[in-house]
C-alpha positions as CSV (number, residue, x, y, z in Angstrom):
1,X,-11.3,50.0,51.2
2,X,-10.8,48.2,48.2
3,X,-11.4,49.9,44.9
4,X,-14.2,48.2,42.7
5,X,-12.8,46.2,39.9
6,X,-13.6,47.3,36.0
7,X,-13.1,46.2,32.6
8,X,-13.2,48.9,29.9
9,X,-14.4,47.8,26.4
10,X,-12.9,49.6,23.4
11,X,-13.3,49.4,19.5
12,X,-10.1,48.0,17.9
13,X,-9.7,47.5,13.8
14,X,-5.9,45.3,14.2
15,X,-5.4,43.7,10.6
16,X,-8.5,45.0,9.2
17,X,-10.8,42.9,11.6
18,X,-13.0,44.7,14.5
19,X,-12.2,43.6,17.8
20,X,-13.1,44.1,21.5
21,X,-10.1,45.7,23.4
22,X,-10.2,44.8,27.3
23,X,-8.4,48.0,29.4
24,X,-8.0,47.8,32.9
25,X,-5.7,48.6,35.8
26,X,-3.8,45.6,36.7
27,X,-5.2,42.6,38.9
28,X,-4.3,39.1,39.6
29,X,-7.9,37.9,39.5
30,X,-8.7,40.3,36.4
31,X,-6.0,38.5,34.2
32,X,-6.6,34.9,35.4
33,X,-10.2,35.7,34.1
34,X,-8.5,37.4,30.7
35,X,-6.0,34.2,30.5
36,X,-9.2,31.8,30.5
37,X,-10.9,33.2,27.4
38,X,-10.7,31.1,23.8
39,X,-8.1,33.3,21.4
40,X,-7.1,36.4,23.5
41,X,-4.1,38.2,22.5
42,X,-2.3,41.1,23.1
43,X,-1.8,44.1,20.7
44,X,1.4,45.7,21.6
45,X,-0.1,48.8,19.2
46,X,-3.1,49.6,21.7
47,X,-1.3,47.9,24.8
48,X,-4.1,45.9,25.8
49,X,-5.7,42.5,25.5
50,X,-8.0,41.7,22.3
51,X,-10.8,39.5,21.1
52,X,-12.8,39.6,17.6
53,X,-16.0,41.6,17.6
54,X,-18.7,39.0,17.5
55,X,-22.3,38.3,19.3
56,X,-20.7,34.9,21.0
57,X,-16.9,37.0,22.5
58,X,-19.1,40.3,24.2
59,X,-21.4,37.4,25.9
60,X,-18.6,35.3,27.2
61,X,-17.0,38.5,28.0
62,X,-20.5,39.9,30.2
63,X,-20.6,36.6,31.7
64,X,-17.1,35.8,32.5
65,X,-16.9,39.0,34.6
66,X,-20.4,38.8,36.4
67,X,-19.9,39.4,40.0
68,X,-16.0,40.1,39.6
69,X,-15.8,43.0,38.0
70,X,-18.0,46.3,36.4
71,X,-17.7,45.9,32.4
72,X,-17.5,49.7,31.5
73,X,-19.6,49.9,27.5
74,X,-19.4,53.2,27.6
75,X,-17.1,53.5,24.7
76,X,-18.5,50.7,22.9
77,X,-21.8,50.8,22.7
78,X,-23.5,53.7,21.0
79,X,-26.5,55.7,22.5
80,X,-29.2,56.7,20.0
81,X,-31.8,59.5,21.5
């Protein structure tokens, strides 16, 4: 049984700009998808992949993973009660 595939979003500041962190287990399929979108790099600080925090970089990343894999916002995206 294969386990279900998931991306894990995280708030990064890395030379003063906000950015989405991407944290997941390692995958072949997971990283092909990372490889393919614009300006992704890798902070060696936080040990994972990073884009800027913008409207345009969360929708490519929602819609890049559709299907493939469960984006986890759980520790981005704040809950107001």
């Amino acid at each position: 049984m294969e386990l279900q595939k998931s991306i894990t979003l995280k708030h990064l500041l890395i030379h003063q700009k906000k950015c989405i962190g991407l944290q997941f287990s390692t995958n072949k399929v997971i990283q092909a998808l990372i490889d393919k979108l614009p300006d992704i790099a890798w902070s060696k600080e936080f040990g994972m992949f990073f884009v800027l925090n913008n409207k345009s970089n969360l929708e490519l990343i929602f819609k890049t993973f559709q299907g493939v894999a469960w984006v986890n916002g759980n520790y981005f995206f704040l809950i107001k009660l």
